[in-house]
LOGUTOR-569635 format. One record per residue (C-alpha): residue number from 1; x, y, z. Coordinates in pm, whole numbers. Layout:
N
PT   pos        u        v        w
PT   NUM        X        Y        Z
...
***
This chain:
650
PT   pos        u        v        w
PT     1     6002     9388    10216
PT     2     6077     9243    10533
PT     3     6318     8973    10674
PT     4     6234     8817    10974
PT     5     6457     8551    11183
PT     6     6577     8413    11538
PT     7     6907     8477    11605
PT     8     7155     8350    11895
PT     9     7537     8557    11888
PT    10     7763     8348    12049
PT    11     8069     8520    11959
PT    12     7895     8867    11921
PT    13     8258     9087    12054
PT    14     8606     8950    11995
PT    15     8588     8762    11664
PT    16     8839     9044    11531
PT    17     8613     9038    11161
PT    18     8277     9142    11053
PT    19     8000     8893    11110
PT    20     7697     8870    10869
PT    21     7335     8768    10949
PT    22     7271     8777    10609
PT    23     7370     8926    10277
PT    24     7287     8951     9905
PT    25     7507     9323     9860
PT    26     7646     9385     9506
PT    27     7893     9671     9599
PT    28     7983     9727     9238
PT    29     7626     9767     9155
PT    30     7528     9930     9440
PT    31     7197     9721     9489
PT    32     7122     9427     9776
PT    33     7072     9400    10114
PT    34     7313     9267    10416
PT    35     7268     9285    10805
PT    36     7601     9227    11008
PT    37     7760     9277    11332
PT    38     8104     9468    11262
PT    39     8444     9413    11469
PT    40     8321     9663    11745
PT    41     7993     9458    11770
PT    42     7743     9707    11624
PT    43     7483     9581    11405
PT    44     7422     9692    11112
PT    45     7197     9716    10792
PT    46     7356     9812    10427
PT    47     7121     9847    10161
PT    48     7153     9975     9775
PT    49     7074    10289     9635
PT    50     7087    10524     9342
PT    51     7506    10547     9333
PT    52     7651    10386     9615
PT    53     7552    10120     9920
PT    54     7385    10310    10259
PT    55     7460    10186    10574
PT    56     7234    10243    10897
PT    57     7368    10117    11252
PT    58     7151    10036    11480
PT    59     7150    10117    11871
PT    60     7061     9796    11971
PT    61     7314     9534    12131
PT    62     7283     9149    12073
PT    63     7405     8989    12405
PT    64     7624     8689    12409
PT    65     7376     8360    12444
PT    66     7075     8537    12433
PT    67     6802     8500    12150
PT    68     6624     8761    11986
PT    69     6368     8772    11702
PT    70     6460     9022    11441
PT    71     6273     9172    11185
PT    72     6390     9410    10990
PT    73     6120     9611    10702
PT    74     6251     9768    10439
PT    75     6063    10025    10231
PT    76     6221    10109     9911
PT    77     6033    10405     9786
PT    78     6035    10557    10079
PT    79     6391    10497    10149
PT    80     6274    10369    10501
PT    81     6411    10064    10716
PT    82     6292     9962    11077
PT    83     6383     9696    11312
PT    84     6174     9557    11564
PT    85     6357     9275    11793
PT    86     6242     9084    12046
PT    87     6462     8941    12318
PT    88     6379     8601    12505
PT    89     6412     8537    12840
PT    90     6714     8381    12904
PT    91     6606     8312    13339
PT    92     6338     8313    13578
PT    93     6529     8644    13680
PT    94     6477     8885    13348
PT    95     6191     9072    13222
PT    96     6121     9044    12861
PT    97     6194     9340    12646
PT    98     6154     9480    12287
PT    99     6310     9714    12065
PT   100     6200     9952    11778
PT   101     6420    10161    11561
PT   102     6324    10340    11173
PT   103     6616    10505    10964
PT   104     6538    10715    10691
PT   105     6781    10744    10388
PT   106     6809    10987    10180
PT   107     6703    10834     9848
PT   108     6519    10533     9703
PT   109     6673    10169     9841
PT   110     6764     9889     9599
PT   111     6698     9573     9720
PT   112     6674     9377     9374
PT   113     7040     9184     9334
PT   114     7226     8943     9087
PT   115     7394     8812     9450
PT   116     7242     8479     9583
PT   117     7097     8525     9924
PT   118     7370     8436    10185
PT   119     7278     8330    10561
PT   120     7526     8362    10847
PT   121     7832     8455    10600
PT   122     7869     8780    10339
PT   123     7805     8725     9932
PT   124     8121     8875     9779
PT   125     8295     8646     9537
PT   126     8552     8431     9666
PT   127     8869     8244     9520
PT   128     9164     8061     9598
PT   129     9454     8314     9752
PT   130     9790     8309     9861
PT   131     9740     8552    10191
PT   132     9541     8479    10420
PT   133     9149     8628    10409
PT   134     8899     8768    10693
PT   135     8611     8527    10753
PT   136     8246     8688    10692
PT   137     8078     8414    10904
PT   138     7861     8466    11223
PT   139     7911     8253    11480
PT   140     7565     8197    11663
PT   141     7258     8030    11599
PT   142     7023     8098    11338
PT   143     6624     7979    11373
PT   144     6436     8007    11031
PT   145     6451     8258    10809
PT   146     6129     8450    10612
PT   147     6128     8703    10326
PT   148     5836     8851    10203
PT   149     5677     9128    10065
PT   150     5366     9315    10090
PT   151     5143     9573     9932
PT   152     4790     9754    10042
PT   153     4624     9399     9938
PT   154     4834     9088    10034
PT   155     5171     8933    10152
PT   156     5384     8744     9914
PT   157     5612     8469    10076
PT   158     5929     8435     9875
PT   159     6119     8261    10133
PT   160     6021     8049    10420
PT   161     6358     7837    10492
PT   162     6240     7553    10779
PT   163     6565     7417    10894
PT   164     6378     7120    11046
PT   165     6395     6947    10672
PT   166     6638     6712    10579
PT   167     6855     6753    10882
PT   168     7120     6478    10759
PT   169     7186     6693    10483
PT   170     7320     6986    10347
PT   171     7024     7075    10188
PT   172     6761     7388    10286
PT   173     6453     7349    10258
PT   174     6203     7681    10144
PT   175     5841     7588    10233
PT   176     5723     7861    10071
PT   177     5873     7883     9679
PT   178     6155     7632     9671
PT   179     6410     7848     9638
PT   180     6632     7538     9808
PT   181     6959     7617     9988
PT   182     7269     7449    10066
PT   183     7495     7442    10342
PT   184     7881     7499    10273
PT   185     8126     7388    10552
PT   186     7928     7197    10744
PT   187     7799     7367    11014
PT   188     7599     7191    11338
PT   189     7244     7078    11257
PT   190     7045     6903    11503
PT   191     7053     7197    11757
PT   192     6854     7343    11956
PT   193     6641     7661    11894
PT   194     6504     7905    12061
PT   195     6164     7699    12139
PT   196     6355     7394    12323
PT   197     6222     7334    12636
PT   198     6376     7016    12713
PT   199     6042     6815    12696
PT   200     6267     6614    12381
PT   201     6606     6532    12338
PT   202     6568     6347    12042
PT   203     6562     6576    11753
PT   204     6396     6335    11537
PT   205     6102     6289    11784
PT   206     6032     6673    11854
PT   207     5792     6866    11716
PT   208     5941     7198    11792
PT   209     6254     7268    11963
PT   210     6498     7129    11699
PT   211     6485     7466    11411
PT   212     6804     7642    11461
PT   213     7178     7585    11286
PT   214     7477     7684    11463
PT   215     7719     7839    11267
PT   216     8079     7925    11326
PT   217     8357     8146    11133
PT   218     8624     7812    11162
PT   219     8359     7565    11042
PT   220     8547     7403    10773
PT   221     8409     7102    10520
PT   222     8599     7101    10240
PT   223     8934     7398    10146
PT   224     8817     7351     9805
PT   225     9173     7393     9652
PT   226     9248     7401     9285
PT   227     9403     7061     9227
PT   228     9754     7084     9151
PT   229     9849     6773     9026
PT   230     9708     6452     8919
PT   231     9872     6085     8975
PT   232     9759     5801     8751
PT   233     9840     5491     8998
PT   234     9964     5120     8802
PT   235     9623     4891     8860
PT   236     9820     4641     8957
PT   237     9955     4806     9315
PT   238     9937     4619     9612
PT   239     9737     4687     9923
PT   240     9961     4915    10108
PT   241    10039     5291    10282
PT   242    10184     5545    10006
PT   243    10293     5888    10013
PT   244    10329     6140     9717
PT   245    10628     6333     9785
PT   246    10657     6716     9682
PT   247    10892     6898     9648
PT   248    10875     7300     9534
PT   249    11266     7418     9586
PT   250    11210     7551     9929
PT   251    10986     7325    10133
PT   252    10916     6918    10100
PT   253    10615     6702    10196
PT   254    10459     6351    10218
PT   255    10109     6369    10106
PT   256     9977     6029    10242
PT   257     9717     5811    10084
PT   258     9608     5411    10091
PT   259     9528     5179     9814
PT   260     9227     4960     9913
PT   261     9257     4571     9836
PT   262     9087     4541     9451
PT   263     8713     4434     9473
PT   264     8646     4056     9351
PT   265     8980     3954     9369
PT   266     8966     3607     9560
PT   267     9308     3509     9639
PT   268     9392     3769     9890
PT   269     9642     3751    10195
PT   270     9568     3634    10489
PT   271     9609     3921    10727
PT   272     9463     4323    10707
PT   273     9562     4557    10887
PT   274     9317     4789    10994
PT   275     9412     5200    10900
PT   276     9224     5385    11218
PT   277     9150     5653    10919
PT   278     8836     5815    11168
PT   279     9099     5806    11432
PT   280     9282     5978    11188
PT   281     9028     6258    11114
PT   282     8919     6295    11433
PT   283     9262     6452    11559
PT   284     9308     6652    11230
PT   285     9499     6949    11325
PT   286     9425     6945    11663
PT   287     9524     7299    11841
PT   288     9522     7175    12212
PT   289     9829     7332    12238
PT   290     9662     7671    12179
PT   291     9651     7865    12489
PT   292     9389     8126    12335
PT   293     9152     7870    12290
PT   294     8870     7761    12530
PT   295     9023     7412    12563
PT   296     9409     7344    12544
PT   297     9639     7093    12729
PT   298    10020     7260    12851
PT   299    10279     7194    12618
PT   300    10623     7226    12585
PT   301    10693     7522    12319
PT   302    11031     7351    12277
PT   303    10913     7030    12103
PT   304    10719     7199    11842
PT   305    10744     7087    11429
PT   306    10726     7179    11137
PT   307    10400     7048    11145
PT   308    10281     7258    11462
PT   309    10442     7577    11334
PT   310    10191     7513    11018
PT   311     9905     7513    11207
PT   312     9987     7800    11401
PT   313    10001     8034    11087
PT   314     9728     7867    10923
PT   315     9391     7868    11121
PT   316     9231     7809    10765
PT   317     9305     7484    10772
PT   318     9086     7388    11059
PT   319     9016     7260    11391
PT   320     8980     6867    11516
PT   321     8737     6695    11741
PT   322     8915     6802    12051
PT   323     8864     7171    11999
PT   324     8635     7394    12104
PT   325     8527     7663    11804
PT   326     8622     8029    11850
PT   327     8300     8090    12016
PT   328     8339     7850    12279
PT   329     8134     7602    12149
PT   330     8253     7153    12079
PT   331     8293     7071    11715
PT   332     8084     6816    11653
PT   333     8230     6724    11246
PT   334     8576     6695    11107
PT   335     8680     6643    10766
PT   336     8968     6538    10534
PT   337     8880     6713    10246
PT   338     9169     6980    10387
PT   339     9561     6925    10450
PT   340     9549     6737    10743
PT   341     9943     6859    10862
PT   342     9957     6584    11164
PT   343     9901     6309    10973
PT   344    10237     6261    10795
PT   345    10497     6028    10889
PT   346    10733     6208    11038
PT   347    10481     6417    11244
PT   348    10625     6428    11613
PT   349    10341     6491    11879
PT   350    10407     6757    12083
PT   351    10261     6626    12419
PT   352    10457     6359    12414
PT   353    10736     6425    12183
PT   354    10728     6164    11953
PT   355    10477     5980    11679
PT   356    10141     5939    11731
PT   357     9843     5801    11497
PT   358     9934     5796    11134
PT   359    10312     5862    11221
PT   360    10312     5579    11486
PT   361    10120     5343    11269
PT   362    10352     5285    11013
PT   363    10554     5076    11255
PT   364    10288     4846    11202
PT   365    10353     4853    10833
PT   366    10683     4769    10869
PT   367    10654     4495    11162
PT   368    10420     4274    10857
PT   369    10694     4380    10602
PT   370    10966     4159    10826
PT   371    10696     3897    10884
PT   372    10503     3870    10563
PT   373    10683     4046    10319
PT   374    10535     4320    10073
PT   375    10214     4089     9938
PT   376    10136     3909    10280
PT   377     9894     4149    10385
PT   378     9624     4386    10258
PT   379     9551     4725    10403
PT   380     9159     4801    10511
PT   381     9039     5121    10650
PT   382     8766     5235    10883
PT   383     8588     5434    10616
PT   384     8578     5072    10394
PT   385     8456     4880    10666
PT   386     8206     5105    10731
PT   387     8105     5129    10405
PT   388     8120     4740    10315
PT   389     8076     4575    10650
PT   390     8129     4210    10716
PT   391     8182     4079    10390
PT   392     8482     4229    10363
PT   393     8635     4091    10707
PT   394     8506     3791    10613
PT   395     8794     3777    10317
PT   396     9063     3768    10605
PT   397     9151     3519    10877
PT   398     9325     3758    11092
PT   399     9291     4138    11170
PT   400     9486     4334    11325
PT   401     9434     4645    11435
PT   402     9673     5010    11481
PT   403     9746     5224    11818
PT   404     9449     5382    11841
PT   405     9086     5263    11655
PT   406     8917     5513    11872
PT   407     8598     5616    11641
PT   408     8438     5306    11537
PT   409     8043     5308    11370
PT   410     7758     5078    11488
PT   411     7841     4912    11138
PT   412     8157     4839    11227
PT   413     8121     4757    11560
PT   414     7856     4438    11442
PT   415     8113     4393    11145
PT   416     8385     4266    11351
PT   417     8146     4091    11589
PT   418     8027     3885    11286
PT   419     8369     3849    11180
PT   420     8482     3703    11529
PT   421     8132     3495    11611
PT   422     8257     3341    11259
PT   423     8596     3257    11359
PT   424     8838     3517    11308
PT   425     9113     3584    11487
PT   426     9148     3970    11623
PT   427     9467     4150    11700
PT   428     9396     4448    11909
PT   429     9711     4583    11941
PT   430     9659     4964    12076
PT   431     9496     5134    12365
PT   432     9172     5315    12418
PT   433     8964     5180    12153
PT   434     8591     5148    11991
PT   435     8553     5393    12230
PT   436     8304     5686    12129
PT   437     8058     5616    11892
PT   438     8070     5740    11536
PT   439     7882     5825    11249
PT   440     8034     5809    10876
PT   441     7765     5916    10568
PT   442     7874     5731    10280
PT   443     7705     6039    10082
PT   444     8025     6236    10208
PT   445     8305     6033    10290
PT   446     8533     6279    10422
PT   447     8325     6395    10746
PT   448     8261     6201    11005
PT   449     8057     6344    11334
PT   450     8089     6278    11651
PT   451     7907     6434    11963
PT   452     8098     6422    12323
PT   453     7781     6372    12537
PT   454     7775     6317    12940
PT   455     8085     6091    12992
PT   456     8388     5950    12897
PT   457     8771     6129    12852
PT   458     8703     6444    12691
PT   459     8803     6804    12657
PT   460     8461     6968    12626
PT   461     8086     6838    12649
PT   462     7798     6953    12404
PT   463     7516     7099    12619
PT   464     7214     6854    12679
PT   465     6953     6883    12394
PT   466     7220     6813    12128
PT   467     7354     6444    12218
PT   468     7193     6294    11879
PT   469     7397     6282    11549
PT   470     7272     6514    11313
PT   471     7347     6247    11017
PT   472     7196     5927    11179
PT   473     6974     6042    11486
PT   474     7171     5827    11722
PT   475     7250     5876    12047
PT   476     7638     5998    12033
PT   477     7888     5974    12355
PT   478     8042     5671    12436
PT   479     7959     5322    12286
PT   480     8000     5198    12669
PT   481     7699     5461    12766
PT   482     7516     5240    12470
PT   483     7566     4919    12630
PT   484     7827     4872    12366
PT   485     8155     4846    12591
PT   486     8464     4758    12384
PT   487     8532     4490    12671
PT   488     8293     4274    12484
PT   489     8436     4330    12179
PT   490     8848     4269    12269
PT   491     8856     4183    12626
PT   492     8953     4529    12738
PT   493     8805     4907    12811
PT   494     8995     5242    12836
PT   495     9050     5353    13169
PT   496     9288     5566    13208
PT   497     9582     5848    13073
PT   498     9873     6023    13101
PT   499    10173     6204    12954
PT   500    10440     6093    13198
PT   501    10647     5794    13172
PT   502    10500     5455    13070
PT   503    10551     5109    13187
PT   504    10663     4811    13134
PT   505    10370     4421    13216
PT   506    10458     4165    13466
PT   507    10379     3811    13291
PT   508    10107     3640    13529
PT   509    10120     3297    13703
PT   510     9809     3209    13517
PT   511     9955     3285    13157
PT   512    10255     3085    13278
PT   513    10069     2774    13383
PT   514     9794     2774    13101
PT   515     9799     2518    12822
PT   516     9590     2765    12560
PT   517     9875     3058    12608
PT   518    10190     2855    12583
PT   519    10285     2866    12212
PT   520    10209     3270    12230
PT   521    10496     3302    12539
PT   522    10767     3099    12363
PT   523    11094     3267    12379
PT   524    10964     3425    12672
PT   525    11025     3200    12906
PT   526    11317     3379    13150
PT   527    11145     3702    13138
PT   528    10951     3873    13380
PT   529    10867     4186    13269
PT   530    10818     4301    12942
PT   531    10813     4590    12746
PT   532    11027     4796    12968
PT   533    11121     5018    12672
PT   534    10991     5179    12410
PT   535    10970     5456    12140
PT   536    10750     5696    12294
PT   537    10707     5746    12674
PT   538    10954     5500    12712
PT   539    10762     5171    12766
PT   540    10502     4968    12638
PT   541    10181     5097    12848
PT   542    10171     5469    12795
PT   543     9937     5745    12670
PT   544     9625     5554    12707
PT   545     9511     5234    12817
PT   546     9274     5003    12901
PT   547     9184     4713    13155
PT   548     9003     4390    13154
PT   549     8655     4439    13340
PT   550     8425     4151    13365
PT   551     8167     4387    13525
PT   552     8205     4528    13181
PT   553     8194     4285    12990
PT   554     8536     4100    12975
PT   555     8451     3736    12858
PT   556     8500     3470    13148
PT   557     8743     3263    12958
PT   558     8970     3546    12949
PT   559     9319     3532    13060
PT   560     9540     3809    13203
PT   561     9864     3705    12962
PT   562    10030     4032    13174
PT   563     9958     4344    13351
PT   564    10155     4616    13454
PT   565    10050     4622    13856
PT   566    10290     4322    13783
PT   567    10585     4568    13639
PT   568    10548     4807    13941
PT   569    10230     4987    13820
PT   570    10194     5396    13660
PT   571    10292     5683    13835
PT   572    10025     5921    13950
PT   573    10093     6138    13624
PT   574     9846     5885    13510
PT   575     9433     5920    13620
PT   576     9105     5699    13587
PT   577     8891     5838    13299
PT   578     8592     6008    13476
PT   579     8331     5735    13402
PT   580     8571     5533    13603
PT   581     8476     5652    13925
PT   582     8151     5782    14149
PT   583     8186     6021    14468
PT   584     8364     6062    14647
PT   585     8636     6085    14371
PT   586     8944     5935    14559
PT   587     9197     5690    14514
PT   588     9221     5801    14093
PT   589     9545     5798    14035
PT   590     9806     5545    13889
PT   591     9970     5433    14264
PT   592     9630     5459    14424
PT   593     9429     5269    14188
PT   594     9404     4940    14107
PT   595     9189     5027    13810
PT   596     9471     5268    13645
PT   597     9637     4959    13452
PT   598     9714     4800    13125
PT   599     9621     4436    13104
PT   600     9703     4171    12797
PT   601     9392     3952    12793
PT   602     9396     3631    12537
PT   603     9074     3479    12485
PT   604     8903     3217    12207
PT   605     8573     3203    12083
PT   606     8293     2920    12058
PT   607     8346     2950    11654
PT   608     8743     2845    11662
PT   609     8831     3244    11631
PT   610     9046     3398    11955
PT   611     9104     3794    12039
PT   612     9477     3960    12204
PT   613     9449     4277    12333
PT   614     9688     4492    12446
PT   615     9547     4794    12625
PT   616     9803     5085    12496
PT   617     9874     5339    12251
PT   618    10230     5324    12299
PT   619    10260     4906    12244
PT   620    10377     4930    11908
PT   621    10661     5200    12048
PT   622    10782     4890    12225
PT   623    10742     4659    11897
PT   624    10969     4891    11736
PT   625    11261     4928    11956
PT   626    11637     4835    11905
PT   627    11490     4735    11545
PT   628    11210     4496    11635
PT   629    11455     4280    11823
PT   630    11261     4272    12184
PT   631    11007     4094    12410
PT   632    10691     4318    12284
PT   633    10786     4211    11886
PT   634    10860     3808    12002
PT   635    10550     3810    12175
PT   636    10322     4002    11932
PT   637    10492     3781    11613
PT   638    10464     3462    11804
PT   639    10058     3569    11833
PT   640    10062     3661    11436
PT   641    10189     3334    11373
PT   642    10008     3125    11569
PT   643     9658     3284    11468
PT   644     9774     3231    11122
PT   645     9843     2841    11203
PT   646     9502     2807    11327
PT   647     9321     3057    11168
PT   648     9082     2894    10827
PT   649     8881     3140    10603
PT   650     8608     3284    10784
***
């Protein structure tokens, strides 16, 4: 028999567990085959025999990044195995080199197993535990995979896995039998292998170049817990943010969840609020507080929750979209088919010390509770609009968005365009939004993927080659790279962060003097500056924000309601997002930049629909202070109102 593969370690030492290339061992039976490199990086072949498992080490040693072609040939009667390996050529610089190695065993081999073949993890049964269990998994790349075996007169194929097929999936393809596969935890497809040679970048145009799966030991897809309760909901709930509260003696817990407005029903409210829910997943337990890791941001130990203690004793509950993988490499998936620990609302972020997403949000919630009461809105997510596009904008005359609607898909992107080019009236009433493009597969709701590419404000970048979403085969990175620029959307772009204090927007002349703003500034009249206080980084423009850009996009009939140049401007603790600025990088920083601002921009549309935009996180930390009772609240309810007043069904 032999077994014959391309194989890239990128986490070959330090991964503190064994890794397997493949395995199919039945230790109680003593029969199978497995290949794996151990905790001190040796690899190694186990194979059955008469009463227990044999294992043979071999002398070679994979090297980090570098691919080899192994193939290993196993002779059962004559208790023989051999492994020839090839390494590639990683530079211009290095000879090529091979490597041959034969083990005899004392004994005939058993290779025949009840086990299902297993690639790039081990086959022992697995079930739900309390403590706390080694990973198998290899982290590296993996290039096809071939089984066959031969005799005096012919080879017999009984596995030819092409991991070109059905890359959107989770299914393998075997060219040879179909003996199919499938893919658990969704590990990176749409990689490159070890015959890329950067003549394609586009996966789904390539001939060759695009046959290899990365795999790593924190991949994680869905926990697959045993469910411990069910809930039967009353039909007749309305449209709203819930919580299941539990309770077991010694610890508590909100379980969050969101009932979506009922389908057909025709006499709906007038407003939806839109639940960032991809925002949502793409910061699921986020460790960028881990100073182990490849990519962290310095934190303050002392503002840690219950929350952030949970993630630090439970790395089996997964990594975000800011993380880098324990081999080094950017996530490129993220799922909510897991406890997702920071999104509960009373989750304190630990950059900044107070809510953020989900937690933050549900000021929001209670902001339409005073203004509309319990029925006067419905609650919409990203995954629904995704799913059902326009027509179900279309039911509202006025959305309104949360802090931070970061992850939008080219659906939903057109969605709200249709909804505004037909009249609606937008709220965007958060900061650094529609900002890196997105894709959601209906077939699995709970992952979304998203691939940081050459630009935009990010804390690692995928290596070129591997820019194109696996699920869709579009170009990932930001929707601005794909002549998509939120501006043209709400008026306003992200430009800029930071963790220091926020600010507070200077009203303009312009606002003050123009006829179409005047009903939106009532009550406003004697101030100057607004939002001067807040929540979370103490003022309204904080965390991140964005600008109005005609360059980018910006409509022309936009007005600059406020801006906070006008308010005295962001320290230097705040700095331009790097597609922001060209070389010489100078002048980046919140007192040296005129672009390191938040602007509110009001404009109205051919169709009778009109857009307000914000351009911070950390607005509705402002709407909520000293009880709603503040500039930032008059000003944003005097805009809910009025949109209301003019708004007719779309």
């Amino acid at each position: 028999m032999t077994i014959s593969f391309w194989c890239q370690a990128t986490l070959p030492s330090g991964a503190e567990h064994d890794q397997f290339l493949f395995s199919s061992i039945d230790i109680g039976k003593a029969t199978g085959f497995e290949c794996l490199l151990d905790e001190s990086s040796n690899l190694l072949l186990r194979v059955g025999a008469l009463t227990e498992v044999q294992e043979i080490q071999f002398s070679l040693t994979l090297v980090r990044g570098q691919w080899y072609h192994l193939h290993f040939i196993i002779e059962p009667s004559a208790g023989i195995a051999r492994l020839d390996a090839q390494a590639k050529v990683r530079d211009i610089g290095e000879r090529a080199s091979s490597f041959r190695e034969e083990h005899r065993l004392p004994g005939a081999i058993r290779i025949a197993s009840s086990r299902s073949l297993t690639i790039a993890s081990d086959s022992r049964e697995c079930g739900p535990s309390t403590e706390l269990v080694k990973s198998g998994s290899f982290n590296g790349k993996i290039d096809g995979f071939k089984l066959e075996t031969s005799s005096e007169c012919d080879i017999n194929t009984l596995l030819d896995l092409d991991f070109t097929l059905d890359i959107p999936t989770d299914r393998i393809r075997d060219t040879s039998c179909g003996h199919h596969g499938e893919l658990i935890n969704g590990p990176s497809r749409a990689v490159t292998g070890h015959d890329w040679d950067s003549s394609q970048s586009d996966w789904r145009h390539a001939p060759y170049g695009y046959g290899a799966i990365h795999f790593h030991d924190d991949d994680l897809d869905d926990a697959m817990w045993n469910t411990s309760f069910e809930l039967d909901l009353p039909g007749d709930l309305q449209s709203g943010c819930y919580a299941v509260f539990v309770d077991d003696g010694e610890t508590t817990d909100f379980i969050p969840f969101f009932i979506k407005p009922a389908p057909g029903v025709k006499d709906v409210p007038s407003v939806a609020l839109i639940i960032p829910t991809f925002t949502y997943a793409a910061y699921a337990n986020e460790h960028l507080y881990d100073k182990t890791r490849t990519v962290h941001f310095p934190g303050d130990s002392s503002k840690v929750d219950k929350y952030f203690r949970t993630l630090m004793q439970r790395p089996d509950l997964g990594i975000s979209l800011y993380d880098s993988h324990n081999d080094g490499s950017g996530t490129c998936f993220s799922s909510v088919k897991r406890a997702v620990m920071n999104m509960r609302p009373d989750y304190l972020m630990w950059l900044f010390d107070g809510p953020r997403e989900f937690s933050a949000d549900l000021w929001f919630v209670d902001f339409l509770e005073r203004e509309l009461g319990a029925r006067g809105y419905d609650v919409i997510t990203d995954h629904q609009i995704s799913e059902c596009g326009a027509p179900l904008l279309n039911r509202y005359k006025v959305l309104m968005t949360c802090s931070h609607p970061e992850y939008p898909t080219f659906r939903m992107l057109d969605s709200y365009s249709a909804f505004l080019k037909n009249g609606g009236h937008f709220l965007y009433l958060g900061g650094n939004g529609f900002y890196w493009v997105t894709t959601h597969d209906p077939a699995r709701p709970h992952r979304i993927e998203v691939r940081r590419a050459e630009a935009g404000c990010r804390t690692f970048e995928l290596p070129q080659g591997i820019w194109h979403h696996s699920l869709s085969g579009e170009l990932g990175g930001l929707w601005r790279s794909r002549g998509r620029p939120p501006n043209c959307l709400v008026g306003l772009g992200s430009c800029a962060m930071g963790v220091g204090k926020g600010t507070g927007y200077g009203i303009t002349d312009e606002a003050r003097s123009d006829p179409r703003v005047s009903r939106l500034l009532r009550g406003l009249e004697e101030e100057q500056i607004i939002g001067d206080f807040g929540l979370v980084q103490g003022a309204a423009s904080g965390d991140e924000i964005d600008r109005l850009d005609y360059g980018l996009g910006t409509p022309r009939n936009a007005i600059m309601i406020a801006t906070t140049k006008l308010a005295g401007g962001h320290s230097d603790e705040y700095m331009l997002f790097n597609e922001e600025t060209l070389f010489p990088m100078v002048n980046i920083t919140g007192t040296t930049s005129d672009k390191v601002r938040s602007d509110i921009v009001y404009f109205e549309t051919p169709s009778g629909g009109a857009v307000f935009s914000v351009g911070s996180i950390n607005w509705v930390g402002a709407l909520a202070w000293n009880a709603f009772d503040n500039s930032v609240a008059r000003l944003t309810r005097n805009v809910l109102h009025e949109f209301l007043l003019r708004a007719k069904p779309v």
